[in-house]
C-alpha positions in Angstrom: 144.5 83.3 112.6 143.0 81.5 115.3 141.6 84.5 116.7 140.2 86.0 113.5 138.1 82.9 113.0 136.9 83.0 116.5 135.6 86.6 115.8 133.7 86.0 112.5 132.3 82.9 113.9 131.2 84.9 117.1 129.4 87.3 114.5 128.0 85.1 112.9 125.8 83.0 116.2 125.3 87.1 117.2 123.4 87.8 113.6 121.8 84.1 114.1 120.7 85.1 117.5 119.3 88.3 116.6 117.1 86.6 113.5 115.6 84.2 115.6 113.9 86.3 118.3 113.2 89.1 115.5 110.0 88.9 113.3 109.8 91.8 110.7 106.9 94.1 110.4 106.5 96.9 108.4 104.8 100.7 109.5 104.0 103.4 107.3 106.5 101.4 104.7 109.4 101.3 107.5 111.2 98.5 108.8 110.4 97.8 112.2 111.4 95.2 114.9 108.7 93.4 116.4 109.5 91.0 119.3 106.3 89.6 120.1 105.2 85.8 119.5 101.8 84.7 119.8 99.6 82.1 118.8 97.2 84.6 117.9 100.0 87.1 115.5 99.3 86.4 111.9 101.4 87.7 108.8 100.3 84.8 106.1 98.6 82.1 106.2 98.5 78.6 104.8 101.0 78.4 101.8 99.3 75.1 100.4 95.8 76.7 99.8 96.5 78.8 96.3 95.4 82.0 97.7 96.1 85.2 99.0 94.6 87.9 101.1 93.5 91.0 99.8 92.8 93.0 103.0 91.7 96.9 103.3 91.7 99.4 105.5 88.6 101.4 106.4 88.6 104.4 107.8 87.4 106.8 104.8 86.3 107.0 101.0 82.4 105.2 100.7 82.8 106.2 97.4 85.7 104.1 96.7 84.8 101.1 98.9 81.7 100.6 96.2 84.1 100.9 93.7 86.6 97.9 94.7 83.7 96.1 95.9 82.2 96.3 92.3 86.0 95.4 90.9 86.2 92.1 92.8 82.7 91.0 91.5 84.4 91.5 88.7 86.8 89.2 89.0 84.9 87.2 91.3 87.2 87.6 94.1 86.7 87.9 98.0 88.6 90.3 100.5 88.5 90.8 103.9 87.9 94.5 105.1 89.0 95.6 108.7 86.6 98.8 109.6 87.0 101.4 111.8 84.3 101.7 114.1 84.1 105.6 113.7 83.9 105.3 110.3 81.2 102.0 110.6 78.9 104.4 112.7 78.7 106.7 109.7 78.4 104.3 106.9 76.0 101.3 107.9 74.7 100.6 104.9 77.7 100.4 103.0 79.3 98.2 105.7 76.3 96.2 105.2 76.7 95.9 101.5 80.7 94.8 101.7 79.1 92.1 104.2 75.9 91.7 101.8 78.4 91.0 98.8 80.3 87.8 100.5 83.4 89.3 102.3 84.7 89.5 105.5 84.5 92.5 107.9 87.6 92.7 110.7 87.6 95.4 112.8 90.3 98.4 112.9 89.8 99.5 116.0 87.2 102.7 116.8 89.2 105.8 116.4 92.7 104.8 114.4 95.1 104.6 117.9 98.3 104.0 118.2 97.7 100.5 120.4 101.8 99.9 121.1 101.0 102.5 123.9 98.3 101.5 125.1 97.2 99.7 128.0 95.7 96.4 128.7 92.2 98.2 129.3 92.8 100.8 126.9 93.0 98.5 124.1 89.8 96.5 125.5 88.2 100.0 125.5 89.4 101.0 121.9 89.0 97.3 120.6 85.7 95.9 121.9 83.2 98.9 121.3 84.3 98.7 117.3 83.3 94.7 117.4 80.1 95.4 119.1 79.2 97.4 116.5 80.1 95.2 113.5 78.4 92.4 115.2 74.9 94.6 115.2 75.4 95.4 112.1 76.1 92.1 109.8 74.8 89.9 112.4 77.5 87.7 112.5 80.8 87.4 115.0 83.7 88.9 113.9 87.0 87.1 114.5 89.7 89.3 113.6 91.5 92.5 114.0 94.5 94.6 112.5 95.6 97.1 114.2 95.9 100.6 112.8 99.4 101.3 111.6 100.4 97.4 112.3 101.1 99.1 116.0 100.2 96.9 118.7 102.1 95.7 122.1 101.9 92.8 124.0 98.4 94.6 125.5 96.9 94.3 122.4 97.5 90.5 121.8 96.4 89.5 125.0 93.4 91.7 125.1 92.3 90.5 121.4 93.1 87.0 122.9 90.5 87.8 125.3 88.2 88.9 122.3 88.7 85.5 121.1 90.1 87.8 118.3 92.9 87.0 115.7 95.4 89.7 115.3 96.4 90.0 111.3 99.4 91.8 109.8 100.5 91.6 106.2 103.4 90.2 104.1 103.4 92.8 102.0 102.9 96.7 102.5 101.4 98.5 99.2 102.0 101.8 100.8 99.0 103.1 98.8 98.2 105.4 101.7 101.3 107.8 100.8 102.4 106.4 97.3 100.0 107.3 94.1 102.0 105.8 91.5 100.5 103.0 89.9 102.8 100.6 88.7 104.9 100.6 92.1 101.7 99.5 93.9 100.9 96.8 91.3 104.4 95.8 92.1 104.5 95.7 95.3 101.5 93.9 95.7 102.0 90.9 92.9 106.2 90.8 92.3 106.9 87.6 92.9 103.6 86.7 95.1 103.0 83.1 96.9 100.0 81.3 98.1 99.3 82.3 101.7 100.6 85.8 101.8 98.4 89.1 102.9 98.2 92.3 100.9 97.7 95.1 102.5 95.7 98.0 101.0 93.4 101.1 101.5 90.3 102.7 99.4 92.4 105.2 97.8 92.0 106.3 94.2 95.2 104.8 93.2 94.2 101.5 94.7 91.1 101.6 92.6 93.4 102.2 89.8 95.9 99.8 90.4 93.3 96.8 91.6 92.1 95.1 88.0 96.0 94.6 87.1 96.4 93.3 90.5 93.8 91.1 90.5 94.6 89.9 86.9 97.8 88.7 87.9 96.7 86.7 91.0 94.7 84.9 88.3 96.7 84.5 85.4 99.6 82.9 88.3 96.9 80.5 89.3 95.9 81.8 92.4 92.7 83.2 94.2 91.5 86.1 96.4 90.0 85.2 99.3 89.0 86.0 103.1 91.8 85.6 106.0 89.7 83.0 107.8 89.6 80.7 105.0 93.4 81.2 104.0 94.1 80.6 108.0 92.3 76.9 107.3 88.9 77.8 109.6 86.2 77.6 106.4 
């Protein structure tokens, strides 16, 4: 008997262990381990300040970047969009207007790498040209990055941390780049929502869809979207 309890108990400081130095982050939809801690890792913010963080992915769609943009007027609510520098090159003046409308601009990166296999240099390389060009082109510093795929290694953080950049993942994974059915990314992105948490999300035509009902609900549960910095407590 003696020994049986000795065994469960053993499991149980094992499973204890194992939660403590694992953080959970999510690619492509999939569970992953991530092992990294860092001042500078983000996957919410403050869960006093009634908000959350709408952030999208640019890499594609003009059309349906305009479209959410004119959605949050709307509903008078702010986002934070990381861009892709390729993409940025090819579509100034709409990066421009997301800026020229009162959100945030993050980068993504230049050209959508996988940065957990990447170098210390290679991820200045891939990382720094994409802020350069933001800078130029709203005239103001940008702070933060996400990296493409929520991939990154220990590389990325320090190099962002030489960017004076804020790496930001996401509490919750609408998966809107693979799944078009509406209803399972309104539910994914509002079932049982806090203050604090990030959405994650992408200018596909389902998004588009899904984003009034979405935004409704942040409202009607007495919260507000608005930019990552002011969520993380620096506006």
């Amino acid at each position: 008997m003696k020994r049986k309890l000795f065994s469960v108990f053993t499991n149980i400081l094992l499973i204890v262990a194992v939660t403590a130095v694992s953080l959970v982050g999510f690619l492509g939809g999939n569970a992953k381990a991530v092992l990294y801690e860092s001042k500078n890792l983000f996957y919410g913010g403050n869960e006093n300040c009634g908000s959350v963080g709408l952030t999208f992915n640019v890499y594609e769609s003009t059309e349906n970047v305009i479209k959410i943009l004119d959605i949050l007027d709307e509903h008078e609510a702010k986002a934070t969009f990381f861009i892709g520098g390729s993409w940025a090159d090819d579509n100034v003046d709409c990066v421009r207007e997301i800026f020229k409308r009162g959100h945030e601009l993050g980068s993504h990166g230049y050209f959508h790498k996988d940065h957990s296999k990447m170098t210390y240099d290679a991820n200045l390389q891939e990382i720094r040209p994409s802020i350069k060009l933001l800078n130029m082109i709203c005239g103001e510093e940008i702070t933060l990055f996400a990296p493409p795929s929520g991939a990154f290694n220990e590389n990325t953080l320090t190099a962002c941390e030489s960017l004076n950049l804020k790496v930001i993942m996401w509490s919750r994974d609408t998966i809107d780049w693979r799944d078009k059915d509406v209803p399972t990314i309104i539910k994914r992105a509002t079932n049982n929502l806090k203050a604090g948490e990030f959405i994650l999300m992408h200018p596909k035509d389902q998004t588009v869809q899904a984003l009034p009902e979405i935004l409704k609900y942040i409202g009607e549960n007495g919260l507000k979207a608005d930019k990552i910095t002011r969520i993380l407590g620096e506006q």
